[in-house]
N, C-alpha and C positions, 0 to 999 in steps of 0.2 A: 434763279435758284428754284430748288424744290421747295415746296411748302415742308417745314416740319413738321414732325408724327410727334404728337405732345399728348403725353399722359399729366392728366392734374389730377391731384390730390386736392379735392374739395368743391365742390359744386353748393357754395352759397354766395353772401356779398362780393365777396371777394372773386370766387374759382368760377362764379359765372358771371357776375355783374361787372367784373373787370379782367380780369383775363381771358373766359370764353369771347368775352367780346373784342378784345385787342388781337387775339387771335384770327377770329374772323375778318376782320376791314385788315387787317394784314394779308388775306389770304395763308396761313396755317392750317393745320387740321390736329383737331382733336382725334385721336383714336383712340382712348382709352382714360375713365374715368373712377377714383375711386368717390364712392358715396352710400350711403343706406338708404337716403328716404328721398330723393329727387332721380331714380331712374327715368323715372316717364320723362321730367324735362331734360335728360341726356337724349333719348331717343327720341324726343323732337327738334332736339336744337341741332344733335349729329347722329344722323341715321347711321348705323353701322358700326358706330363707337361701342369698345367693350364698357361693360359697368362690372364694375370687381368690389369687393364688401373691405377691402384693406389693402395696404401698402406694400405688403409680400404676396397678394394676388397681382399687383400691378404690376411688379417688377419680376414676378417668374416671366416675364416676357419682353424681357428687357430689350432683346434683340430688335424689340421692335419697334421699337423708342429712339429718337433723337435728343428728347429735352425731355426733363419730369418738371413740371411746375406747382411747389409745394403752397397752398394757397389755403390752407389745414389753418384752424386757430394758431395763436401765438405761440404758445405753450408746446404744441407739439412739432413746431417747426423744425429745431435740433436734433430730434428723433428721425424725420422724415427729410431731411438732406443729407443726414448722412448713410440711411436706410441707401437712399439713389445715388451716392459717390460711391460707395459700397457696392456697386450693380454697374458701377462705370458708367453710369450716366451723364450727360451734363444738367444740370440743374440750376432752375431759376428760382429763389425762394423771395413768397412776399416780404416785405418789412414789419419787424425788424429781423434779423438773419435768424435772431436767438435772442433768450430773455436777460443773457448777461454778457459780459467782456469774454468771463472763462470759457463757456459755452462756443460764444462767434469763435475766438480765435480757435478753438479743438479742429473746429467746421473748415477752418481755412488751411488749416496745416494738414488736412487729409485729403481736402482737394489737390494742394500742392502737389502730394504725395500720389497724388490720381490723373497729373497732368492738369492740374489747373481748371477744372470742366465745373464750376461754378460762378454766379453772378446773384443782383441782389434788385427786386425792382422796389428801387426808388424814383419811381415814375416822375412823383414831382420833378426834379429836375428840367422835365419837359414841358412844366407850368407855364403857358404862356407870359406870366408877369417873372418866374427864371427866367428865361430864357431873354424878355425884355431887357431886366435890370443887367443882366450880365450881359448884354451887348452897350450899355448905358458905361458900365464899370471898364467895360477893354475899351471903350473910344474917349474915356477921361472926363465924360458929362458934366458927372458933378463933383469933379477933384477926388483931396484925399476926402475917404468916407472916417468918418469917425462914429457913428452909428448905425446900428440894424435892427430896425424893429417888425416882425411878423405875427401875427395875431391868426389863431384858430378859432372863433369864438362862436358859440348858438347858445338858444336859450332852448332847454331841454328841460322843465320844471320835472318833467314826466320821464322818467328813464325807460329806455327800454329792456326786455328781463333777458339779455342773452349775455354768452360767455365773457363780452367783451365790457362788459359794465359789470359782473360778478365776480370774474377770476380773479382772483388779487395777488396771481405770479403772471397769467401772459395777457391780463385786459388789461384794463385802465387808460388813459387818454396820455399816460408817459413813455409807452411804449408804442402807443397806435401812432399818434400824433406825434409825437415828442420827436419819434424816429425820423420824421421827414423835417421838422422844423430844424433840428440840429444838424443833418445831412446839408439845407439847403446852406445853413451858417457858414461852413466848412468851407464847401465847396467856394463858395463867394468870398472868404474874408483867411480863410485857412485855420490852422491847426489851434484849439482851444488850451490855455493854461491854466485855467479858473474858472472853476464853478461854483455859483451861489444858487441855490433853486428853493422853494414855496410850494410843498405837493402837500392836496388836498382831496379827502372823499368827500363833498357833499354830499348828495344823493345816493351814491351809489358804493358799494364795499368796494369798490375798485378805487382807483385817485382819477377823479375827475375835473380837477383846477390846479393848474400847472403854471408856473413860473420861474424861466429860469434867464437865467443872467450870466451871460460869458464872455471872461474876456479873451480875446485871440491872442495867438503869438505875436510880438511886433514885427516890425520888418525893418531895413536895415538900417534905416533913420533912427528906429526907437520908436514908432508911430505905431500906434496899438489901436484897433477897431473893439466895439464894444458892443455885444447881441444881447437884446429883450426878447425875447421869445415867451407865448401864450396860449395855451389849451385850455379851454372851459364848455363845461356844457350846463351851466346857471348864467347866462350874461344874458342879459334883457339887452342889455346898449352894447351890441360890438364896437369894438375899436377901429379903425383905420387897420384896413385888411393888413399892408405893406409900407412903412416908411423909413426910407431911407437916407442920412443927413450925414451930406459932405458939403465943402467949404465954397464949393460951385454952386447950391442949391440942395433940393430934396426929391427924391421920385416918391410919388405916393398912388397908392393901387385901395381906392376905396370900397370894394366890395368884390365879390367871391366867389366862382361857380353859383350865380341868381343869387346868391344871400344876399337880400341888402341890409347895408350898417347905416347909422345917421348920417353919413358921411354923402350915402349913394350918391344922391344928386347932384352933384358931380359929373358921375357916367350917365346920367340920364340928359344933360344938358348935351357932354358930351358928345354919346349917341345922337341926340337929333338935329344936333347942328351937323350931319356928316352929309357930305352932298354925295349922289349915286359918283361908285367909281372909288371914292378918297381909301385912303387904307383903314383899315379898321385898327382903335388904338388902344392903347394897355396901360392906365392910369395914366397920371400926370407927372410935369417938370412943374417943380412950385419954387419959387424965387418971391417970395413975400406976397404981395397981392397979384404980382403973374402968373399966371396958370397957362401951362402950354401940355397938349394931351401927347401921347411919347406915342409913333403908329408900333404894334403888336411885330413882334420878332417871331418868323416863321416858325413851325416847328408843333409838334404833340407829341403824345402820350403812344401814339401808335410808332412813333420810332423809336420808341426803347423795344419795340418788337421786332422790327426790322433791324435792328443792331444783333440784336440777341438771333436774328435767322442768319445773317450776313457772320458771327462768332460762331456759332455751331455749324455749320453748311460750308464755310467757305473762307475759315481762318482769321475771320475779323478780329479785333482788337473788343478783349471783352469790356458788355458797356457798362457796367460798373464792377469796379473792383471791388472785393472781398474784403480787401483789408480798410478800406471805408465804412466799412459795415463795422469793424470793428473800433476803428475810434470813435464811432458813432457811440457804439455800447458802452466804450471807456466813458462818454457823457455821461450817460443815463446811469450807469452804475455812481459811479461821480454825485451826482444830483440827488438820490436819495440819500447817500448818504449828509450829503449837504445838507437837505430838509430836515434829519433825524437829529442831527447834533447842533444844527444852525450855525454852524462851521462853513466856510466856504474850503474850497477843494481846489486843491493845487495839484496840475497833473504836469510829469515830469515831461 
């Protein structure tokens, strides 16, 4: 296929530390960038790429776009997906889609209305410890699961002073994080009916300590799975990155893109008992005092890009639906309101 001609909306953490770069090891091209104050690092990173001061410069030139990838703060993400469904674009918007239920579902009903040319990156899914556990879960490893616990956790005494620790509609760690932790729940265990959550500002005007607790739909037996899920950025002692507890055993993923937790060594033991050649693996199978290391199920982050060239270029099946995005925000809306009245939430 052709490389896609992708216009991004945003050239910071995000529009260049993670999508200019999954672009490139894809082979994409950027051609066209909105930003104010990183030109210089557009014109070294893509010679030749336009740089335009807003999102109706970007799009007078729609024609010459394949993807618009909205990678803009939280906040304005709604504004700028449907700015580029509106320009007949396809459009990948980072996580979350939108800051609420109302918002996401508007966004999806006008792509509908537009031929469907929207998607959502929920990269994680392509988490190496995803993609482990869910190959653990389709061959029956550890039976039925009856719990899911994933932990976010660093110790940040010091916050940093940008949008995503001040905003107190599109930052906060319940939206940043929250979005991917209750996406991976879903996906793994399915449709949630209960929400109890724990949202807190420590440090920062945004909500930076996250707790939330849901329970899944059962399945036909009656047999219901139950997710703990956790975002903090005050935790001196992280938790156990990943534990998961079914009636076969437990898979447990004790640390985290380099983060080590008390836990680590573990992976360090792990790691040097691996002789040249073995596969390299992705947490452990714990069955009481056995510990056997689980090898790493193929896969990254760079094939939500490749998905996303193979749906726009050549008809693929898009790689995440829209309408995930939206039960997703059904949580999170859900969840505050849980923390605010200490009510748990019952979704229909």
């Amino acid at each position: 296929m052709e490389p896609l001609r992708i216009g991004l909306i945003g050239y910071g953490a995000a529009g260049r530390g993670i999508h200019a770069r999954l672009a490139r090891e894809t082979g994409q091209q950027v051609v066209a960038v909105v930003t104010r104050h990183r030109a210089e690092q557009v014109a070294a990173d893509w010679p030749g790429a336009r740089v335009v001061p807003d999102v109706a410069a970007l799009l007078a030139d729609a024609d010459d776009l394949d993807l618009v990838v909205v990678a803009s703060p939280t906040g304005d993400h709604a504004e700028h997906a449907r700015a580029a469904l509106e320009a007949d674009v396809a459009v990948l918007v980072d996580k979350p889609l939108a800051t609420t239920r109302v918002q996401a579902r508007s966004l999806v009903r006008l792509a509908e209305q537009r031929g469907g040319r929207l998607t959502v990156f929920q990269n994680r899914r392509w988490d190496p410890e995803q993609l482990t556990l869910r190959a653990l879960l389709a061959d029956g490893t550890l039976g039925r699961v009856h719990r899911f616990e994933r932990r976010w956790e660093r110790y940040r005494p010091e916050p940093q002073h940008r949008w995503k620790e001040e905003d107190t509609v599109g930052g906060g760690l319940l939206l940043d994080l929250g979005a991917h932790l209750v996406d991976s729940a879903v996906q793994l265990f399915g449709p949630v009916r209960r929400v109890h959550a724990e949202l807190r500002a420590l440090t920062t005007p945004a909500v930076d300590d996250v707790f939330l607790a849901l329970e899944h739909a059962p399945d036909a037996t009656g047999h219901h799975v139950v997710s703990h899920l956790a975002a903090g950025g005050l935790v001196g002692a992280p938790g156990p990155r990943t534990r998961v507890l079914g009636e076969r055993g437990a898979y447990l993923v004790t640390s985290y893109e380099g983060e080590p937790t008390p836990f680590a060594v573990l992976d360090a033991v792990q790691e040097d008992g691996r002789r040249p050649g073995e596969p390299v693996h992705e947490g452990w199978l714990v069955r009481g005092a056995e510990r056997t290391p689980v090898p790493r199920a193929p896969g990254g982050h760079a094939d939500l890009y490749r998905a996303v060239q193979a749906w726009v270029l050549a008809g693929g099946p898009v790689p995440v639906d829209p309408a995930d995005a939206v039960a997703t925000a059904r949580v999170l809306d859900a969840a505050r309101v849980a923390a605010s009245t200490g009510v748990a939430q019952l979704l229909d």
